[in-house]
C-alpha positions in Angstrom: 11.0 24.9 5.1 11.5 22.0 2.6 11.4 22.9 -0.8 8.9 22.2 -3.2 8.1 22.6 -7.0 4.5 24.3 -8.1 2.8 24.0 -11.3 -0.2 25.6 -13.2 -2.0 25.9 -15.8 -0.6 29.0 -18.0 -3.9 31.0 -17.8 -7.2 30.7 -15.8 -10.5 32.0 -17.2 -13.1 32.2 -14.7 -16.4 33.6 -15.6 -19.9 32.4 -17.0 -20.4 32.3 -21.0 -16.4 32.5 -21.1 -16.4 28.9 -23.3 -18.0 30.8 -26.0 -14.3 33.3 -26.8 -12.4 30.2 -27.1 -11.6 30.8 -30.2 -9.6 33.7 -28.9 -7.4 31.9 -26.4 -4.4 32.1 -27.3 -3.0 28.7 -27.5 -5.6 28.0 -30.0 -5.6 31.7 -31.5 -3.4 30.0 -34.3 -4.6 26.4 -34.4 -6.3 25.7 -37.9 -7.9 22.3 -37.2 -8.4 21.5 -33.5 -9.9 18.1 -32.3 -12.8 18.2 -29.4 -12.7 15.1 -27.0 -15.5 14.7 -25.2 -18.6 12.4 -24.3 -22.0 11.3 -25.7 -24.1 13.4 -23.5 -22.5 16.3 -23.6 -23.2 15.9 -27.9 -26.8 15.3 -26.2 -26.9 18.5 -24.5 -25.4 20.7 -26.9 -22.6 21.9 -25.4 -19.8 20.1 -27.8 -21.8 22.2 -30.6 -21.8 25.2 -28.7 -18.1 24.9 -28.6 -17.7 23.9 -32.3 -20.0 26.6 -33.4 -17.5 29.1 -31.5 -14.5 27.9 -33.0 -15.8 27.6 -36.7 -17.0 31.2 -36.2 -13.4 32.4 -35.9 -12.3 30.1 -38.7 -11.2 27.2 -37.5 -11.5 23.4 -38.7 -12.8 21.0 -35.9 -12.8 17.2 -35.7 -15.0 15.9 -32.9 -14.4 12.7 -31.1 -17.4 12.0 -28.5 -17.2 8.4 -27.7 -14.8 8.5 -24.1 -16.5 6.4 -21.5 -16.6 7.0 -17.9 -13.1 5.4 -16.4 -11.9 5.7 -19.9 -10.3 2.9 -21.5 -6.6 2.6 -23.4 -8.5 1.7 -26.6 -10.5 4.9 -26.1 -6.9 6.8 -26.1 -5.2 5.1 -28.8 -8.8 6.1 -31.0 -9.1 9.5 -30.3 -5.1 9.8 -31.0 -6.0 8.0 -34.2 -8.4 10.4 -35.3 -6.5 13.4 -34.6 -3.6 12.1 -36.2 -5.7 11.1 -39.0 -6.7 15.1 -39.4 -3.3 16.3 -38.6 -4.7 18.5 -35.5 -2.9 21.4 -34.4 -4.4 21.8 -31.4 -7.0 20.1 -28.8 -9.8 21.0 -26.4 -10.9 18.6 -24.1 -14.8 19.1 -22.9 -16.6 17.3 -19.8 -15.9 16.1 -16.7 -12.5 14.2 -15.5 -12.9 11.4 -18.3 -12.8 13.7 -21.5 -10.1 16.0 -20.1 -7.8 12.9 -19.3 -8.2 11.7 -22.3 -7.5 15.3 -24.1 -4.2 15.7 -22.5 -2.8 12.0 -23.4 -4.3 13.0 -27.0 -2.5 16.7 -26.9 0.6 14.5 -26.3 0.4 11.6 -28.1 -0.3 13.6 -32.0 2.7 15.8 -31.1 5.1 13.3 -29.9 4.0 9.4 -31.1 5.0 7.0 -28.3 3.8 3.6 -26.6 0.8 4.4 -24.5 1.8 1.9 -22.0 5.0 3.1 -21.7 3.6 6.2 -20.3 2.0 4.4 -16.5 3.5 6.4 -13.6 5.6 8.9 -13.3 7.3 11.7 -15.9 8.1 8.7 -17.9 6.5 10.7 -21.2 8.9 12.3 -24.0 8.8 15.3 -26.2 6.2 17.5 -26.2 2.2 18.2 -27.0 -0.4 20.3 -29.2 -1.7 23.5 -27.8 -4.2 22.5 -25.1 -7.2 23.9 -23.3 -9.5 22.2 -21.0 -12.9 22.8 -20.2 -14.8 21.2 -17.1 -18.4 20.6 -16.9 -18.3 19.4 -13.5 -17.4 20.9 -10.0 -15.1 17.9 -8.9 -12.7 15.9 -10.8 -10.4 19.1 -11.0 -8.3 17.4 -13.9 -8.4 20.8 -15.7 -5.5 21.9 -13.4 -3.6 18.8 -13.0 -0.8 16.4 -14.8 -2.3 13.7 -14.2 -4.6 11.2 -16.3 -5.9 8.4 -15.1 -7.2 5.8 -17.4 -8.0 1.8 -17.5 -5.2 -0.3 -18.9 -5.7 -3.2 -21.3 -5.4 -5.2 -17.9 -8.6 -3.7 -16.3 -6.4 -1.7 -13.5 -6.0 2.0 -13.2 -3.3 3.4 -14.9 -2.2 7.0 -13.4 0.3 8.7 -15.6 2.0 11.8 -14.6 3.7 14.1 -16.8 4.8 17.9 -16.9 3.0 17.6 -20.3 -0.2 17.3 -19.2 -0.5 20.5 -17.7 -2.7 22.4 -19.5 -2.0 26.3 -21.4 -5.9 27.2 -20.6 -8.6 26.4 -18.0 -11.8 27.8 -18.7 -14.5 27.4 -16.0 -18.0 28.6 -17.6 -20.6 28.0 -14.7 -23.1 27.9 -17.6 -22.0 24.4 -18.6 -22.9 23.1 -15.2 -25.9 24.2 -14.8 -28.0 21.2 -16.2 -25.8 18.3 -13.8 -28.3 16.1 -12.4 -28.5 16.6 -8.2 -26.3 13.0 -7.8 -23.6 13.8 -9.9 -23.4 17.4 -8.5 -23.1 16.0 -5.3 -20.8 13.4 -6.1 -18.4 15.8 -8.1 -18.7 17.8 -5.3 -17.4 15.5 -2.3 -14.7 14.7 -4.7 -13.3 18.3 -5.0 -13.8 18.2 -0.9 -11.8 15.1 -0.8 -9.0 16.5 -3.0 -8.4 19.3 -0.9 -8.9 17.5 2.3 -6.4 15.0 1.1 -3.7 17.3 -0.2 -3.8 19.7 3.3 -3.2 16.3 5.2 -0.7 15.0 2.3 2.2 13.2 3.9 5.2 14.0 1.6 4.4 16.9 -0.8 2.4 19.2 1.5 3.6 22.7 0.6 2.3 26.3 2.0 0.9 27.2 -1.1 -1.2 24.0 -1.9 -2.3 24.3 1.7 -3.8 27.6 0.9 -5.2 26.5 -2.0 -7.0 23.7 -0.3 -8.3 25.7 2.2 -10.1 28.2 0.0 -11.1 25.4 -2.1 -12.8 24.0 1.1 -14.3 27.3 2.1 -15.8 27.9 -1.3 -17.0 23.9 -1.6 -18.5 23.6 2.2 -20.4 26.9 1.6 -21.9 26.0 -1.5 -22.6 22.2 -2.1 -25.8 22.0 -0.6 -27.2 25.0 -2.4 -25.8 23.6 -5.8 -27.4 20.3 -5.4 -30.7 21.8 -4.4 -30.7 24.7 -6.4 -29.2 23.9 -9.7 -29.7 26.9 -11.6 -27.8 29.4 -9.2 -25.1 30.4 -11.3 -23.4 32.1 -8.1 -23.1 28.4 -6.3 -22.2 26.8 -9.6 -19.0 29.5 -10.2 -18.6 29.2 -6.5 -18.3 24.9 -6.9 -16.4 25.4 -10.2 -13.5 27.6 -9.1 -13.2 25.3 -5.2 -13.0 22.3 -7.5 -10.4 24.0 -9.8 -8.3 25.4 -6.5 -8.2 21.9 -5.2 -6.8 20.0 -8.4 -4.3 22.6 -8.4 -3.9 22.0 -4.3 -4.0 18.2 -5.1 -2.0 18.5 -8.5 1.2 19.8 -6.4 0.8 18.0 -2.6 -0.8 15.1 -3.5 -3.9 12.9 -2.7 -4.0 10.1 -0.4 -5.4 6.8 1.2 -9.0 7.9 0.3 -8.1 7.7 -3.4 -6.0 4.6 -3.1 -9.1 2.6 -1.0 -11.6 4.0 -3.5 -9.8 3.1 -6.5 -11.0 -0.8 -7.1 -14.6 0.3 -6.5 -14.7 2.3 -10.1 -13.5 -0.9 -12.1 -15.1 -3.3 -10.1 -18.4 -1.9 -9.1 -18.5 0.8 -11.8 -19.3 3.4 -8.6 -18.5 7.0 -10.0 -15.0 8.2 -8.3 -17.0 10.8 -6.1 -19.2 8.5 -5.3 -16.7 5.7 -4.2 -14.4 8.7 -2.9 -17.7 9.5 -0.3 -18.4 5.9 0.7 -14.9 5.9 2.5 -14.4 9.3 3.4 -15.2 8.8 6.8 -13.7 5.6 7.9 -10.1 7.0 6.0 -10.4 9.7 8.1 -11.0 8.0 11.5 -7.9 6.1 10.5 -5.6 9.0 9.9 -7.0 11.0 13.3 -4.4 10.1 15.3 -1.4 12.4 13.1 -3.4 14.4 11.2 -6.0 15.7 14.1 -4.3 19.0 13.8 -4.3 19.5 10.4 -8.3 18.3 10.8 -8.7 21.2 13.2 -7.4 23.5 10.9 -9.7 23.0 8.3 -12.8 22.5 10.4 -12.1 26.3 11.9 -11.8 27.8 8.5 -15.2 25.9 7.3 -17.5 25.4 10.3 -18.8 28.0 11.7 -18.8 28.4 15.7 -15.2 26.5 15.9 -13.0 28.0 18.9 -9.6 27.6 18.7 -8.0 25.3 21.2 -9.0 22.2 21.4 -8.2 20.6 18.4 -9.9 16.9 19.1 -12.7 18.4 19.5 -12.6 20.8 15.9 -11.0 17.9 14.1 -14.4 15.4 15.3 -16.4 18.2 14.0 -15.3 18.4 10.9 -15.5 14.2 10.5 -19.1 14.3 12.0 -20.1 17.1 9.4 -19.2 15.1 6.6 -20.4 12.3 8.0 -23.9 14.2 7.9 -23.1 16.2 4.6 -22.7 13.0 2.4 -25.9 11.7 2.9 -27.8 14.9 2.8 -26.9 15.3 -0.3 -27.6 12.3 -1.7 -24.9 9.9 -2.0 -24.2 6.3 -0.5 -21.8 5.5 3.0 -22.3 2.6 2.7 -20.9 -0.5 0.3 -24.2 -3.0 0.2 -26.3 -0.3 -2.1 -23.9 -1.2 -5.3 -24.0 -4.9 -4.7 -20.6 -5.3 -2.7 -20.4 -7.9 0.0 -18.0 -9.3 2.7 -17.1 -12.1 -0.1 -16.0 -8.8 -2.4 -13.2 -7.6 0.2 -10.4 -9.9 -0.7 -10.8 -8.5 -4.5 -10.7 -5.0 -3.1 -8.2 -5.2 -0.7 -5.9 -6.2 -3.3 -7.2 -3.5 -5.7 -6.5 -0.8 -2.8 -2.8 -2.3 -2.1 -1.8 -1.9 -5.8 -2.1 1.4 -5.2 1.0 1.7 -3.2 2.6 5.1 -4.5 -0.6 7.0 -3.7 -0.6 5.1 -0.4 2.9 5.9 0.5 1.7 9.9 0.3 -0.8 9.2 3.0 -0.2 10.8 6.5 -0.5 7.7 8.3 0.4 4.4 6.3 -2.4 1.9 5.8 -1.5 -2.0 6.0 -3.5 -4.9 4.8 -5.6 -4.8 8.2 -5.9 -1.4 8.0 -7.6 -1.1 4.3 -10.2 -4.2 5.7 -11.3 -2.0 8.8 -12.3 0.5 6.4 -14.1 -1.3 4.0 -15.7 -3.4 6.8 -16.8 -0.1 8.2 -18.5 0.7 5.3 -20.2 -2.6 4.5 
C-alpha cells in the first residue's frame, strides 16, 4: 500500500445547540479578545449574536467582522486581518458557510504570523504559525471546517487555492440548529457539493487513501439518504445533523485524497457567472462523470452499492450507470440547474471558460482520467 499522510481537525463537536459552549472550547478557553468573521446575513439572522452573546457570557472580548462576500475577495482578507490586528485578537472563530471559514483561517494565520497574502497561492508556501481557531459551518456542503484549504479571489479576478497545514482547524463544531433556516436552493446546492467532494476524493487519482475512502463513503451514505428530506423538510433537525456531519466527513475525505476535474471545470463559472460553487459543481457533475467512466467505473460501482438500494454485486457497468443516472435525476429534483443557458452562459462564453478550467491544472492533474482542451469543451457543450 502507498503511503499517505492524514490530517484533522484536533476535536469534532457534533451535536445540536453545541455553538452555544463555545466559550468552553478549549482553544478559546483562554482567548481574551477573539475576532468573529462571518457574513451579513448571518448578522441578519442572529446567529453572529448568538455566538457573541456566548462568548461575552464567559468573559471574553469579541470584535466582529461581517462584511465577507460570497467568493471572497483578497481585499476582504487583508480587512478582516486589519481589524483583528488592529484589536490585538488572540483567537478567531469563523461563522457561515465556506466563504467566512476561508477567510477565518487566512485571518487565524495572518494576525499570528504577518506575511504577503499573495505569497501564500498554492501549496504549503505559508510560514510560522496561527491564533487559536475554531470553525463553525452553517451549511451542509462546503466542508471547509475540516480542511487546509482556502480558496479566495485574487486581485486578478482568478481563484486563488492556498493550502497550508495551518489552516487546519483546533475545533469543528457542527450545531444542526444553525442550518435550520437555509433556504431549499442553497440546501440543495450545499448539498450536491458535499456529494461531489466525496464522490471526487473516492475516485481521486493520486492521493486516494483507505481512510479517505471510508470517509467518503459514509459521507455519501449519510448525504444520499438525507438531501431530499432536508430540502423539503427543513426543520428536521435529524436530516440537518445527518447533512451536517456527511458534509464534515467528506471535507475531511476530500481535505486528505483530493478533489478533481468537477472542481477544476466548475471553477470559472463562480467568477464569471457568479453561479454558487454547488450549484456550478451540479451543472457538470454529470458530464465529468461520463468522462471519467471508462477508469473509474469500478470505483462508481462501489459507491452506487453502498448508497442505492437494490444494487447486486457483479456487474459493475451496470451499478456505476446507476449511480450517474440517479444523480442525473437527484439534481433537478431538488432544485438546481444541469444545464448552462439558465445563468446567461452561451456557446460564445466557452473559450473564456475553457481557459478558466485549464488554469486549474494542479486540481486537474488529481483527476482519475486527465481532461485535455477537447475534453473540458465536450463537457461544457453537454451542458449548454
Amino acid at each position: 500500500m502507498t503511503g499517505f499522510q492524514f490530517r484533522a481537525p484536533g476535536t469534532i463537536v457534533a451535536q445540536a445547540g453545541s455553538s452555544l459552549l463555545i466559550a468552553d472550547d478549549f482553544a478559546l478557553r483562554f482567548a481574551r479578545k477573539i475576532l468573529i468573521v462571518s457574513d451579513q446575513t448571518l448578522v441578519g439572522l442572529g446567529m453572529v449574536a448568538r455566538i457573541e452573546k456566548a462568548l461575552r457570557v464567559k468573559g471574553a472580548d469579541v470584535v466582529v467582522f461581517a462584511d465577507v462576500e460570497p467568493e471572497p475577495s483578497a481585499e476582504t482578507v487583508r480587512r478582516a486581518t486589519a481589524l483583528g490586528s488592529e484589536h490585538r485578537v488572540d483567537g478567531v472563530v469563523g461563522l457561515g458557510g465556506g466563504s467566512p471559514m476561508d477567510v477565518a483561517k487566512l485571518v487565524a494565520l495572518l494576525v499570528a504570523t504577518p506575511q504577503p497574502l499573495e505569497g501564500l497561492y498554492g501549496v504549503d508556501r505559508a510560514q510560522g504559525v496561527r491564533l487559536p481557531l475554531v470553525l463553525i459551518p452553517t451549511t451542509a456542503g462546503t466542508g471547509s471546517e475540516a480542511t487546509r484549504v482556502s480558496v479566495i479571489t485574487s486581485d486578478a479576478h482568478d481563484k486563488a487555492p492556498i493550502l497550508a497545514p495551518q489552516l487546519v482547524c483546533d475545533t469543528v463544531i457542527l450545531d444542526a440548529e444553525l442550518t435550520l433556516g437555509l433556504p431549499p436552493k442553497v440546501t440543495a446546492a450545499t448539498g450536491v457539493d458535499a456529494m461531489v467532494h466525496a464522490i471526487e476524493s473516492y475516485t481521486s487519482g493520486v492521493r486516494k487513501n483507505p481512510v479517505s475512502d471510508r470517509l467518503a463513503l459514509q459521507a455519501l451514505a449519510l448525504l444520499f439518504d438525507n438531501i431530499r428530506r432536508a430540502v423539503t423538510h427543513g426543520g428536521d433537525i435529524d436530516a440537518r445533523s445527518s447533512m451536517l456531519t456527511g458534509s464534515m466527513l467528506a471535507g475531511l475525505a476530500f481535505a486528505n485524497a483530493s478533489v478533481g476535474a468537477v472542481h477544476a471545470i466548475a471553477y470559472p463559472l463562480g467568477p464569471q457567472f457568479h453561479v454558487s460553487h454547488g450549484g456550478s459543481n451540479a451543472v457538470v457533475l454529470v458530464p465529468v462523470m461520463r468522462f471519467n467512466m471508462p477508469e473509474a467505473t469500478t470505483l462508481y460501482a462501489q459507491i452506487a452499492r453502498v448508497v442505492l438500494p437494490g444494487i447486486a454485486s457483479g456487474d459493475d457497468r451496470a451499478a456505476a450507470g446507476r449511480l450517474v443516472h440517479e444523480l442525473e435525476t437527484l439534481i433537478p429534483e431538488v432544485g438546481l440547474e444541469n444545464r448552462l443557458s439558465p445563468f446567461g452562459i452561451r456557446e460564445s462564453h466557452l473559450p473564456d471558460l475553457i481557459e478558466g478550467a485549464l488554469r486549474q491544472q494542479r486540481i486537474l492533474s488529481y483527476n482519475i482520467k486527465l481532461p485535455g482542451r477537447d475534453d473540458i469543451e465536450a463537457v461544457f457543450r453537454a451542458v449548454l
